[in-house]
C-alpha positions in Angstrom: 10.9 98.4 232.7 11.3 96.4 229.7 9.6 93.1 230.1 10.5 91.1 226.6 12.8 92.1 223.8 14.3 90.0 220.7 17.5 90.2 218.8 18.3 90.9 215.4 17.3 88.0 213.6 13.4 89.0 213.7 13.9 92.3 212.5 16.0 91.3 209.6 14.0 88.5 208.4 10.6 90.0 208.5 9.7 93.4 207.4 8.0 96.0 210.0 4.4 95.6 208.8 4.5 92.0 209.0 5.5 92.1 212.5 2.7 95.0 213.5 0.3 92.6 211.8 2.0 89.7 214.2 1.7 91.8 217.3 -2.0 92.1 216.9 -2.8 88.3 216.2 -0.7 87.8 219.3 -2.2 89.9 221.4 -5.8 88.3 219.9 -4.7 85.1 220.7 -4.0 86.2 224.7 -7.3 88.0 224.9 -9.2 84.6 224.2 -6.7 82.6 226.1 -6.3 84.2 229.0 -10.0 86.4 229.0 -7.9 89.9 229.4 -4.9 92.0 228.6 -2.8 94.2 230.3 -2.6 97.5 228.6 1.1 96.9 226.4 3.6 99.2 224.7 5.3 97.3 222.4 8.2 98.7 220.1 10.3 97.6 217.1 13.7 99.0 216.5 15.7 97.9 213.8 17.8 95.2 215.5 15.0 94.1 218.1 11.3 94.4 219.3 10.4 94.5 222.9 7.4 95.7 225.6 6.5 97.3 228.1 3.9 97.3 230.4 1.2 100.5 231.1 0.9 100.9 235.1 -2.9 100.5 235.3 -2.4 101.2 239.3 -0.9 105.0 238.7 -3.3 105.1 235.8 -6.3 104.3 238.6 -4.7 106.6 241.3 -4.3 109.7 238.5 -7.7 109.0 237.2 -6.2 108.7 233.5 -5.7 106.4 230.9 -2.9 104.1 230.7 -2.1 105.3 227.3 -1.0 108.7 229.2 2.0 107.0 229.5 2.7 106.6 226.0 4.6 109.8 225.7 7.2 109.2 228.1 7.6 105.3 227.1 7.9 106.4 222.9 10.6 109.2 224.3 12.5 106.7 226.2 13.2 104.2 223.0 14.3 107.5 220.8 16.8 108.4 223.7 18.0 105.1 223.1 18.2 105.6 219.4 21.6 104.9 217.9 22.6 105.1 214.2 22.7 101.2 213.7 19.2 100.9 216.0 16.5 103.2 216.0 12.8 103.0 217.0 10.8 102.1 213.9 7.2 101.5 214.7 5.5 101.4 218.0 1.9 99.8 219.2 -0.2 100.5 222.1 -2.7 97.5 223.1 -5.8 97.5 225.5 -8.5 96.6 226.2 -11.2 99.5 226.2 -14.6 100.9 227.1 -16.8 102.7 224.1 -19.9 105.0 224.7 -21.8 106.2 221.6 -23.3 110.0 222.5 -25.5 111.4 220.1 -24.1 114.4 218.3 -25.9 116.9 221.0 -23.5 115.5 223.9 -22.3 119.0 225.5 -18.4 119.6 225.4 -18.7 119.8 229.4 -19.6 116.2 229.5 -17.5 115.1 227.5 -14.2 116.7 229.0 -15.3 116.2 233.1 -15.1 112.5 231.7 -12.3 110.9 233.4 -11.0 107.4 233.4 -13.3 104.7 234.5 -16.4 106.7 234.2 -17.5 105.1 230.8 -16.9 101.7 232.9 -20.0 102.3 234.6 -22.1 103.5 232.2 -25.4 101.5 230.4 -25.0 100.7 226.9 -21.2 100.8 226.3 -19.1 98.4 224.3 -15.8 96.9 225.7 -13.5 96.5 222.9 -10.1 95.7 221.9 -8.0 98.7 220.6 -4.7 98.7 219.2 -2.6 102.2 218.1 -0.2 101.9 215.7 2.1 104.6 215.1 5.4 104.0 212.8 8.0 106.4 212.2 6.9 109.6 210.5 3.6 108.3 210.3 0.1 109.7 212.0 -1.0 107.1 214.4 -3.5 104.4 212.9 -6.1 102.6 215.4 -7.9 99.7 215.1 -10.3 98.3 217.3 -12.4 95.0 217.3 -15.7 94.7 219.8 -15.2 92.2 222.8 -18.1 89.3 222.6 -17.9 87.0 225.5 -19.5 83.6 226.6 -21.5 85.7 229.5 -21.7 89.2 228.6 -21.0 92.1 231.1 -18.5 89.7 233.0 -15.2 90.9 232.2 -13.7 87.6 233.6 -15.9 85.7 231.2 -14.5 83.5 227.8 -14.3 85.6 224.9 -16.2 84.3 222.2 -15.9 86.6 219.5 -13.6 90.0 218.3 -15.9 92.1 215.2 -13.4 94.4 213.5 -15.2 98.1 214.3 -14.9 100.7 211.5 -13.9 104.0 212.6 -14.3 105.4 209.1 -11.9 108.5 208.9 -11.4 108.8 212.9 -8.5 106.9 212.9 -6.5 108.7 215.0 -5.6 108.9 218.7 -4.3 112.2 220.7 -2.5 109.7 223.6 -0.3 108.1 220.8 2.7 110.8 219.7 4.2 110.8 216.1 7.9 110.6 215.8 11.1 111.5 213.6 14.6 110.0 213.6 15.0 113.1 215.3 12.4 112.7 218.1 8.5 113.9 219.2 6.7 115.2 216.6 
């Protein structure tokens, strides 16, 4: 279900990358205000931008991440692509848990990881993490660490977001390139 969308005014009077940079202020802005987010899809087309929510419940119940539905919600807007409006750019927003394994982490750990278990781990970082993915592009992430007023309570004010650096590992396997012509 699409929650929000906006006509063709925006998209004419502001370029793609000025309305990616927009989305993420935005969704900045709510994290402070409001103390969370609920995981987002949001899309721009060229006559209109809209989102749509993640369904953290079947994300719980399946024991996978939210951004598993990413797929299904990026082929959705290119079924809807018509020769006067097609999907442009997309973004995926939420918030996020981090764990940093040393190098000698065995690959059966790592994939028996499902979602939540980082949750409930010592030592991880909650974070804000946004996925950027524009039309035959390779998906771009960027990610800011979550300070708040009383740390560890996720209900807490947040005081601070630190821009984390990635380096080179700026990609994410949940977020699909795209064509005009569909799924890359």
């Amino acid at each position: 279900m699409i929650i929000a969308t906006q006509g063709t005014e925006a998209i004419r009077t502001e370029g793609v990358e000025v309305m990616i940079a927009k989305n993420i202020e935005i969704t900045k802005k709510l994290l402070k205000l409001r103390g969370f987010i609920t995981p987002a899809f949001l899309f721009i087309t060229d006559k209109r931008f809209g989102m749509q929510l993640f369904d953290t419940d079947l994300a719980t119940a399946t024991k996978s991440s939210p951004l598993e539905q990413c797929y299904s919600f990026v082929k959705d807007q290119l079924d809807k692509n018509t020769k006067d409006d097609r999907l442009l750019a997309y973004q995926c927003v939420s918030e996020a848990w981090l764990k940093v394994m040393s190098g000698n982490t065995d690959k059966k750990t790592l994939n028996g990881m499902r979602y939540g278990d980082i949750e409930k781990m010592a030592g991880r970082i909650e974070m804000l993490m946004c996925t950027t993915v524009k039309r035959n592009c390779k998906p771009v992430l960027q990610a800011w660490d979550i300070k708040r007023k009383i740390e560890g309570i996720e209900t807490s004010s947040v005081v601070s977001l630190k821009e984390r650096d990635f380096g080179s590992e700026t990609d994410s396997p949940k977020t699909p390139m795209f064509s005009e012509s569909g799924l890359i």
